[in-house]
Each structure stands twice: as C-alpha cells, then as structure tokens.
N, C-alpha and C positions, 0 to 999 in steps of 0.2 A: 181424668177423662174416662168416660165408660161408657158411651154411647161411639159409634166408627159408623161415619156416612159413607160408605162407599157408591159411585155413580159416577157416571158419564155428564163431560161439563155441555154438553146438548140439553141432559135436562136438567140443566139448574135449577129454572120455575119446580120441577120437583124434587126438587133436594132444598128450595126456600119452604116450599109447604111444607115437608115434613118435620125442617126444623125450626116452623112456628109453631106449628102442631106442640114438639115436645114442650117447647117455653111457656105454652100455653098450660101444658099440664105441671108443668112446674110452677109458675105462679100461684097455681091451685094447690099446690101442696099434694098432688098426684102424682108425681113423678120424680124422683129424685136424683137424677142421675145429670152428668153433666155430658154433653155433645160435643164431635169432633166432627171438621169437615175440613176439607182443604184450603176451604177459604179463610183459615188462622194462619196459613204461611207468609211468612214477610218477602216483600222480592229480596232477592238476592240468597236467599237460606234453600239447601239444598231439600226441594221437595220430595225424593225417593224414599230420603232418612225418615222426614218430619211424618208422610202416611207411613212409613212401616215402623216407626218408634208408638204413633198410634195405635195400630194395629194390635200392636204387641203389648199395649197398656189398655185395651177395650176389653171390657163385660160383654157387651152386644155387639154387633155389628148387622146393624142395615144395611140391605142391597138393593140399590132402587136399578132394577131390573128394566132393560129394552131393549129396542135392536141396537142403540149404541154402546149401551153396558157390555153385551153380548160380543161387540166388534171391536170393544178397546183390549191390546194383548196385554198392556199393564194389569188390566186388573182382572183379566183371564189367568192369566202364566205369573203372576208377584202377588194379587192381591189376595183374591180366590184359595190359594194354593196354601197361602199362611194364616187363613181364617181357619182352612179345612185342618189344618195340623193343629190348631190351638182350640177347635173343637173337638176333636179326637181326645186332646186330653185334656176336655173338662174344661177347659178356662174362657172358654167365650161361646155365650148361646147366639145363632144366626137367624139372623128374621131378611127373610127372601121377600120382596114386597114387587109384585109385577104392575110398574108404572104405564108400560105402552105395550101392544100387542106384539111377541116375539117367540121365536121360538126357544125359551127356556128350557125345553127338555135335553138339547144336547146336553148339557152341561150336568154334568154327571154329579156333582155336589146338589144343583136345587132339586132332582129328581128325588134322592134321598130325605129332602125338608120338607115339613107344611109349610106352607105357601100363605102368602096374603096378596089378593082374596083367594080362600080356600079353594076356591075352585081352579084358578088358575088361571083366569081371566085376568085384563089389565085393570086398573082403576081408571083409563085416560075415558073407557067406554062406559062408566056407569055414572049416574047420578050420584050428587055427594049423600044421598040418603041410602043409598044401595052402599055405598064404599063403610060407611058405617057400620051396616049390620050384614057386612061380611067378615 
C-alpha cells in the first residue's frame, strides 16, 4: 500500500472520485502506486489498527479536506498527528487536496503544505476544467 486516503465518511462521493481518478491513472501506466481507504476493512476487524497499520505503510497520504475532515477528532488528534511525525522523517510526502469550502488554516500542519488547488480554494466550487489546471 502507498497511497492513504484520509477523509471524512460525509464525503465519500469524494474519496470515490479521487480513487477513480488514481485507477484511472494506473490503467494508463501513469501511476504506479497502490491505494488505501477504509473501505478495505472487513466488519468485524478492528478499524483503529487497520487505518493506523496503513498509515504507517503509506508513501503519500491524501487529505480530502472540509468542514467535516476538519470536525472529525479521529483524524484531527490520531490521524493528522502520525502523518505529521512520519513526515518530519522523511517517509511520507502529504497532499492536502481542499474538497469543500473550510476553514483549513486552523490546522497548523496544512498551513505549512502547498495545497491543492494552490490557491486554497475548494474544488466543490470550480469547474472540472478549472480543478485541472490548478
């Protein structure tokens, strides 16, 4: 696993585009990395372990960022917190991606990232031709 979807289950619809998006680019021979989301957990198998056993085997980690990413303490105070230690040393690059209009800047980790879209805007408010060549 090398890719870590981190996100709030409010916006599913955008944690499924972004991991068609990647399958897209891996069919193309674009992208080579494999994805992780919580939706690989089996009922019954303890979800804390199976996102932070993730976590802790991911190259990237995507943050599909909004007011409910923002409002979940999971992955404020657990998620967040072990992405930020395991890029301090080096072992996982973080892509901040703001899905809905929020305020992002509390959070003292995305203030320090470039952001997608660069400017800091969400993608719920652009065209899919503006979300591209941002």
């Amino acid at each position: 696993m090398d890719v870590f979807i981190s996100y709030s289950h409010k916006d599913r619809d955008w944690k499924e585009r972004i991991a068609t998006f990647m399958r897209c680019m891996q069919i193309q021979n674009r992208f080579d990395y494999a994805t992780w989301d919580d939706g690989e957990i089996n009922p019954g198998e303890d979800w804390r372990d199976h996102i932070m056993n993730a976590i802790d085997k991911c190259k990237i980690a995507v943050l599909l960022v909004s007011p409910d990413f923002l409002a979940s303490e999971f992955i404020l105070k657990q998620e967040v917190p072990r992405l930020e230690d395991l890029r301090d040393q080096g072992q996982v690059h973080i892509v901040p991606v703001i899905i809905r209009p929020c305020t992002w800047e509390i959070v003292d980790l995305l203030v320090k990232l470039q952001l997608h879209p660069a400017d800091g805007s969400a993608l719920s408010g652009k065209s899919d031709m503006e979300s591209r060549n941002n």
